[in-house]
C-alpha positions in Angstrom: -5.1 -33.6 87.0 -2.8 -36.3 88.4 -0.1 -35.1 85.1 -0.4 -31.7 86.5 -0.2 -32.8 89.8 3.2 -34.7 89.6 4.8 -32.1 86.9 4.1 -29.4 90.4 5.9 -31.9 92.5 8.6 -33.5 90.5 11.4 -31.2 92.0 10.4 -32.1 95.2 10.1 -36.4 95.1 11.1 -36.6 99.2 8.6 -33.9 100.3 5.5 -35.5 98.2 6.5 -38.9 99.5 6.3 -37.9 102.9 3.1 -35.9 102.6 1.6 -39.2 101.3 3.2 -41.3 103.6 1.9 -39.1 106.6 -1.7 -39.5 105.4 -1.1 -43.5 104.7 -0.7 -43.6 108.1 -3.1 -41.2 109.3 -5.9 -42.7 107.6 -4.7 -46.2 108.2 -4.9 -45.3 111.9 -7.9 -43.4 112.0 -9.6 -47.1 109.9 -8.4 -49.2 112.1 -9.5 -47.3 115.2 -12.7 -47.0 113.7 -13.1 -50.5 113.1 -12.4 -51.5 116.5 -14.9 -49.0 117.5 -17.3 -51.2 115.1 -16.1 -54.6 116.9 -16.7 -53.8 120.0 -20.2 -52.3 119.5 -20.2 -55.9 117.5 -19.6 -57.6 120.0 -21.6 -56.0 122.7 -24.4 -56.9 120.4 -23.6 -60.5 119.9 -23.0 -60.9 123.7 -26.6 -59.4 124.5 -28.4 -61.9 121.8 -29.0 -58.7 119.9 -29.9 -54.7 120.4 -31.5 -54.6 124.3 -34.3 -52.6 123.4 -35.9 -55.5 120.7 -35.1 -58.7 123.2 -36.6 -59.5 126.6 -34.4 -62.4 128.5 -37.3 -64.1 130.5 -37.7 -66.8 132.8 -41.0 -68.5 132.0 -43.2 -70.6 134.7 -46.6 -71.5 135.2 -48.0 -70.4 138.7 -50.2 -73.1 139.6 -48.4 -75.9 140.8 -50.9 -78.7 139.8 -50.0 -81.1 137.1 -48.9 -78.8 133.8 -49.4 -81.0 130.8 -49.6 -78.0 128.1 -47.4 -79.1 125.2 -44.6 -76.6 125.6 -42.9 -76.7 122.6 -46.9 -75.6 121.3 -46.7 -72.9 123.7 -43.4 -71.5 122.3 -45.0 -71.9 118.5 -48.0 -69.5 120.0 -45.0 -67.0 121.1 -43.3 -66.9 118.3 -46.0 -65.9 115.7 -44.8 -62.6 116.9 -41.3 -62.6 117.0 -38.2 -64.9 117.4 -38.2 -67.0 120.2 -35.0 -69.2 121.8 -34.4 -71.9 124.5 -31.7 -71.1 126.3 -29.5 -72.7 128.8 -30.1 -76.1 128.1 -27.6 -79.1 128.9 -24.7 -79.0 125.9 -25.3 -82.3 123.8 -23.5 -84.1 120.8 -23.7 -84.0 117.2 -22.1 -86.3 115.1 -20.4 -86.5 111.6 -19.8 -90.4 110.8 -17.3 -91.2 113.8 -16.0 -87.9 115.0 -18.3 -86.8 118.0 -18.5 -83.2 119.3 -20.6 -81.6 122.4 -22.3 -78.4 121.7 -25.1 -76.0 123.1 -28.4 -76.9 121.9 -30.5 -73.2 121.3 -34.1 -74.6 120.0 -35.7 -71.6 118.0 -38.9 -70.9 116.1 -40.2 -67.7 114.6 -42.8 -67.1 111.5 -41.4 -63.8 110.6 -38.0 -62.7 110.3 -36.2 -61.8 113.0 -34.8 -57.9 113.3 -31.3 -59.4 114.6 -29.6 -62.4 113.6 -25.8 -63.8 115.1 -23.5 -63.3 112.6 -23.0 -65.5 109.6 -19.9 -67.1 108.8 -21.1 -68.9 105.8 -24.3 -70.3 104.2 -27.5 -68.5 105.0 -30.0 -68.2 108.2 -33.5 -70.6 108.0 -36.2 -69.1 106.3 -39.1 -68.6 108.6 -41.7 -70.8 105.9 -39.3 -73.6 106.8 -39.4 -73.1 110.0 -42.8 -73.6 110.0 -42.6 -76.5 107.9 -40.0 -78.4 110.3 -37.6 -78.6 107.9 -34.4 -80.9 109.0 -32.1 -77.9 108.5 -29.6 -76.4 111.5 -26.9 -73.8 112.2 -24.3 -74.5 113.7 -21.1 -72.5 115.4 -17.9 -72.2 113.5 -15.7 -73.9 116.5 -18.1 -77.1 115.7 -18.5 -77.1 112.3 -14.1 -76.8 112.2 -14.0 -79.9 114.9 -16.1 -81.7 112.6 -14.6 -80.7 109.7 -18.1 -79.6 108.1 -19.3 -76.9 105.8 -22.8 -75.8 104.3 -24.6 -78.5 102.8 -23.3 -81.3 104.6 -25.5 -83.4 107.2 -24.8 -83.5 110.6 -26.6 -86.1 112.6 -28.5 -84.8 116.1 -30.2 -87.7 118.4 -29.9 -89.7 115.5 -31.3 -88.0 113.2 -29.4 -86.1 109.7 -29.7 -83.0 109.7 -28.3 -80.2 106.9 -26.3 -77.7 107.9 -27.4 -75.2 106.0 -25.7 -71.9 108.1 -22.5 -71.6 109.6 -22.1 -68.7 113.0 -19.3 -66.4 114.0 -16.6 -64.2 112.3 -13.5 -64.7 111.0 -10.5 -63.9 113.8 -13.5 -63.0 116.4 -14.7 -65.5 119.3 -18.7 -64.9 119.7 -21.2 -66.5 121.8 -22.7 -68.1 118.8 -18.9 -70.3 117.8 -20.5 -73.4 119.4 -24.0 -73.3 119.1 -26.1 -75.6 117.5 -29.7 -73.7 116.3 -32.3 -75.8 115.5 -36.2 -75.4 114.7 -38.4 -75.9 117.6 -40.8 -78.6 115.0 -38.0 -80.3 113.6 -36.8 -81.5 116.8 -36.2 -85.5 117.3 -38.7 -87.1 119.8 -36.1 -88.4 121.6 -34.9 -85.0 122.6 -38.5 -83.7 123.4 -38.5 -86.1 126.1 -35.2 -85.0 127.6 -35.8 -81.3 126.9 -39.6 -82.0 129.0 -37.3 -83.4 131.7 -35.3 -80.1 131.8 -37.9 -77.7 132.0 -40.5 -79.2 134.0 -40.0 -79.9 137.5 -42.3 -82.5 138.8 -42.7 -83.2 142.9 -45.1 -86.2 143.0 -48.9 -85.2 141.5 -47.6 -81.6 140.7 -45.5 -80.3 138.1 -44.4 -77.1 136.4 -43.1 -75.3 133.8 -39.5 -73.7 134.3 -37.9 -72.3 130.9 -35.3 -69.8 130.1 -36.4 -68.4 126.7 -35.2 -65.3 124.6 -38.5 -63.6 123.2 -37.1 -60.9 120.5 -40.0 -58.1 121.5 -39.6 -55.3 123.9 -40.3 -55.6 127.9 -43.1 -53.6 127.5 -44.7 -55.7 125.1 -44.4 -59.0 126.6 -47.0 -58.7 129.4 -49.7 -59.0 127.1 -48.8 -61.2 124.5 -47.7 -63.5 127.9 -51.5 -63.1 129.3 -52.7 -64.0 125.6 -51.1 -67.6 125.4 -52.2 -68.2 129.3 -55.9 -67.9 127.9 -55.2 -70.0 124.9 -53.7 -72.6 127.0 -55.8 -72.0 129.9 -52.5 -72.0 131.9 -51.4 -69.0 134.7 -48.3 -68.2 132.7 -45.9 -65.9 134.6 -42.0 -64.2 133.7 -39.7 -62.8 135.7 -37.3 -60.9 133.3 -33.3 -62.0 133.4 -30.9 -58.5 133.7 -28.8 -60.3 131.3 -28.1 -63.4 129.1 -24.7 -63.5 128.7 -23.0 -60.7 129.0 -19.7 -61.1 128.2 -18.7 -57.2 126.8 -20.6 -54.6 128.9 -21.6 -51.0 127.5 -19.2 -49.4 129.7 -16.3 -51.5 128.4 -17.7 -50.1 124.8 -17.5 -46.4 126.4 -13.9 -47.2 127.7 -12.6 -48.4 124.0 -13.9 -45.5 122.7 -13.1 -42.6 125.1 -10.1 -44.2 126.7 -8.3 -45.7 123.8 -9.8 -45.1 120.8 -10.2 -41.4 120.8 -6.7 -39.9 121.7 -5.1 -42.2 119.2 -7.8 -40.8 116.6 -6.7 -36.8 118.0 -2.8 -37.9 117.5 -3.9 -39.3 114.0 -6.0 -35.7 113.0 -3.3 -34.0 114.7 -0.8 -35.5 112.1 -3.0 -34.6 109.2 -3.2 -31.1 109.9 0.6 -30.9 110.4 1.2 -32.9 106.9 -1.1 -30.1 105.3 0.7 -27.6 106.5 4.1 -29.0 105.6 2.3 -29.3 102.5 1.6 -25.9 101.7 4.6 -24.3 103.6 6.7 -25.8 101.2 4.7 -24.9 98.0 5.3 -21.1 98.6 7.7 -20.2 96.7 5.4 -22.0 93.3 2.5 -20.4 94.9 3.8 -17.2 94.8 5.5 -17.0 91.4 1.9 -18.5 90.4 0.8 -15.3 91.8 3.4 -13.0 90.4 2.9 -14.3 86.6 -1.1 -13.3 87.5 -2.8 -16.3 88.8 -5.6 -15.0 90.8 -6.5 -16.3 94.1 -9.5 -18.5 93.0 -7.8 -20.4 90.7 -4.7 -20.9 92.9 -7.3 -22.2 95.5 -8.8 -24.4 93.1 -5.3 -25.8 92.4 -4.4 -26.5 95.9 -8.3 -28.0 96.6 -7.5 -30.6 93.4 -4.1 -31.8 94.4 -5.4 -32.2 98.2 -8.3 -33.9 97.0 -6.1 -36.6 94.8 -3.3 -36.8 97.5 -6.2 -38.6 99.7 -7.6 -40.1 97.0 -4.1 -41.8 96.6 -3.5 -42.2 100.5 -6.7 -44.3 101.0 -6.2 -46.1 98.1 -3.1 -46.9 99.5 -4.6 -47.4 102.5 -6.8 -50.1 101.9 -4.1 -52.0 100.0 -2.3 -52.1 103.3 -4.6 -52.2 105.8 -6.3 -55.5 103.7 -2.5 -57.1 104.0 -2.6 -56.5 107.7 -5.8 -58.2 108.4 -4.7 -61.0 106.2 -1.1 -61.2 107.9 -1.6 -60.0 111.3 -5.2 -60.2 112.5 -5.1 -63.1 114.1 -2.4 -61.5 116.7 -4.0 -58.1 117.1 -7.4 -59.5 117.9 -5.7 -60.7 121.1 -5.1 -56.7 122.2 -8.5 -55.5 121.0 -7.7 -54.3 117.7 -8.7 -55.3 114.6 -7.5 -54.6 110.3 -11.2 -55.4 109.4 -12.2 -53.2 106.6 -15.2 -52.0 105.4 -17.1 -49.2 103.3 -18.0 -47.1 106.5 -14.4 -46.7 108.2 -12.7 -46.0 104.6 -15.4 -43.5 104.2 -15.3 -42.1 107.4 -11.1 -42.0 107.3 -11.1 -40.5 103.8 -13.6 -37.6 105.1 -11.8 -36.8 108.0 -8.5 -36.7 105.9 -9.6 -34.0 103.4 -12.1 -32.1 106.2 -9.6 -31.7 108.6 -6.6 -31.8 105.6 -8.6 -28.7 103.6 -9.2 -26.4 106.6 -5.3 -26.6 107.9 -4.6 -25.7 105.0 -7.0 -22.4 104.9 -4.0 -20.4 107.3 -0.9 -21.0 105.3 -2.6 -20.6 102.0 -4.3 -17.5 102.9 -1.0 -15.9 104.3 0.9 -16.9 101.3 -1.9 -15.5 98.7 -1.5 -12.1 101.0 2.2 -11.6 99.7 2.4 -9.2 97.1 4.3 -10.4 94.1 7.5 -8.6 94.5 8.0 -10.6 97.3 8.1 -13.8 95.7 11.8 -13.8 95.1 12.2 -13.9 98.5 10.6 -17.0 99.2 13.1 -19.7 100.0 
């Protein structure tokens, strides 16, 4: 097909090198819009800990205000039999690799069945929740820290003085998240000495009386925290109460995902279809005259249809190859300066896919008008053709 292909176009080198060029760019285009489409859904995700609707941000207290002394890190084990559960906004504290010192934000974690979300994985792997429940000396830490401290997966970091293996690195490549200098550690495998400063964090105490005051991340949804709340108040016998936080830290709002899409995204990605239906019919415009002396030498419609359907069909096959050749040199070359302007070269299976299916959709049925019209000149008038 491709011999036949280039033999039909070998008197016209300029024409054929523009049609390609035209879908390069229109594919090429309609990838990259779609994968900034795909980063900013990415990071609307990362910046709510996850999809909305499978996370309740919760403010945890006890109501009574005599003296609480329910072990909470045994409270937080009871939670997280059913789903993921996270400390947040704790004090930032230090981990250390021999002398080089670095500050990060502590997120204490335990779960007993694997989580539906995760942040996104730079390197290594997440903790399995069997080791979790073992208290296994094994963290996750942010990409900004692990680069400060010059570590990678399998090294040991020490926390409170205490090694640790870092067994996960967080965050993506050319992409700041809310997970780049984070330190995830098991709830179990915590070092005593922390426990005591974490107790001082979350309980308030005034004299005789104290109280539990925790900000924790409990992967379930709203309407399924009210009861598994009431269950560990009778376990504990403790008045457990939650006020639910509107957000944790939302740093990319939905409507900023709407405005990408609609505002920016979608006219470039009309402009970019827009091109591809013009290149098709520059295409076939300038195939009448071989169309038409098909015709006149007794080529039937079908198979000039089928002709047309097979060259179209390796033209974007050639284009998106193309394609991914150049957008893959971009994102090596150039990522780290259009990440800045909320665009990204990041490729993968779905915008190729998505851009190759557009380009021979929209490509194919362009072509239906001009086609149809030339197939509808009789063959005298084939000599005519310019």
């Amino acid at each position: 097909m491709l011999k036949n292909m280039l033999g039909s176009w070998k008197n016209r080198p300029v024409q054929l090198f523009i049609i390609i060029l035209g879908y390069v760019i229109s594919i090429l285009v309609t990838s990259a819009l779609i994968s900034g489409v795909q980063k900013k859904i990415f990071e609307f995700n990362e910046s709510n800990f996850g999809k909305l609707e499978s996370r309740t941000a919760m403010y945890l207290y006890n109501k009574t205000k005599e003296k609480y002394d329910t072990n909470t890190l045994d409270v937080l084990r009871a939670l997280g039999k059913t789903a993921e559960v996270d400390i947040l906004r704790l004090d930032n504290e230090e981990v250390r690799n021999g002398n080089k010192v670095i500050e990060g934000e502590v997120v204490p974690f335990y779960y007993e069945n694997k989580p539906d979300w995760q942040p996104a994985l730079y390197s290594g792997r997440f903790i399995t929740p069997n080791e979790c429940k073992k208290n296994d000396k094994k963290l996750l830490l942010g990409i900004g820290l692990a680069e400060d401290l010059k570590l990678k997966t399998g090294d040991f970091v020490s926390f409170y003085g205490m090694s640790y293996e870092v067994i996960g690195i967080l965050g993506r490549k050319y992409m700041d998240t809310n997970f780049d200098r984070a330190i995830y550690i098991p709830i179990g495998s915590i070092p005593d000495t922390y426990i005591t400063k974490l107790n001082q964090q979350v309980i308030s105490r005034s004299g005789e009386e104290s109280q539990l005051n925790i900000n924790i991340l409990y992967r379930v949804n709203e309407k399924n925290v009210k009861p598994l709340i009431d269950s560990t108040s009778k376990k504990f016998n403790s008045d457990f109460k939650y006020d639910v936080q509107a957000n944790v830290n939302l740093k990319v709002s939905f409507d900023e995902v709407i405005v990408d899409v609609v505002l920016v995204s979608l006219p470039l990605l009309i402009v970019a279809l827009i091109n591809i239906i013009s290149i098709s019919i520059f295409w076939i415009d300038g195939r009448k005259k071989e169309i038409s002396i098909k015709k006149a030498l007794g080529a039937n419609d079908r198979y000039i249809k089928k002709s047309i359907e097979k060259d179209m069909l390796l033209v974007a096959a050639i284009s998106s190859l193309i394609s991914v050749l150049v957008q893959g040199i971009l994102f090596k070359v150039v990522e780290p300066v259009v990440n800045n302007y909320r665009f990204t070269f990041n490729l993968s299976w779905i915008n190729l896919c998505v851009s190759l299916f557009l380009a021979i959709f929209i490509g194919y049925f362009a072509s239906l008008i001009p086609v149809k019209k030339t197939l509808e000149m009789s063959p005298a008038d084939a000599v005519k053709v310019n």
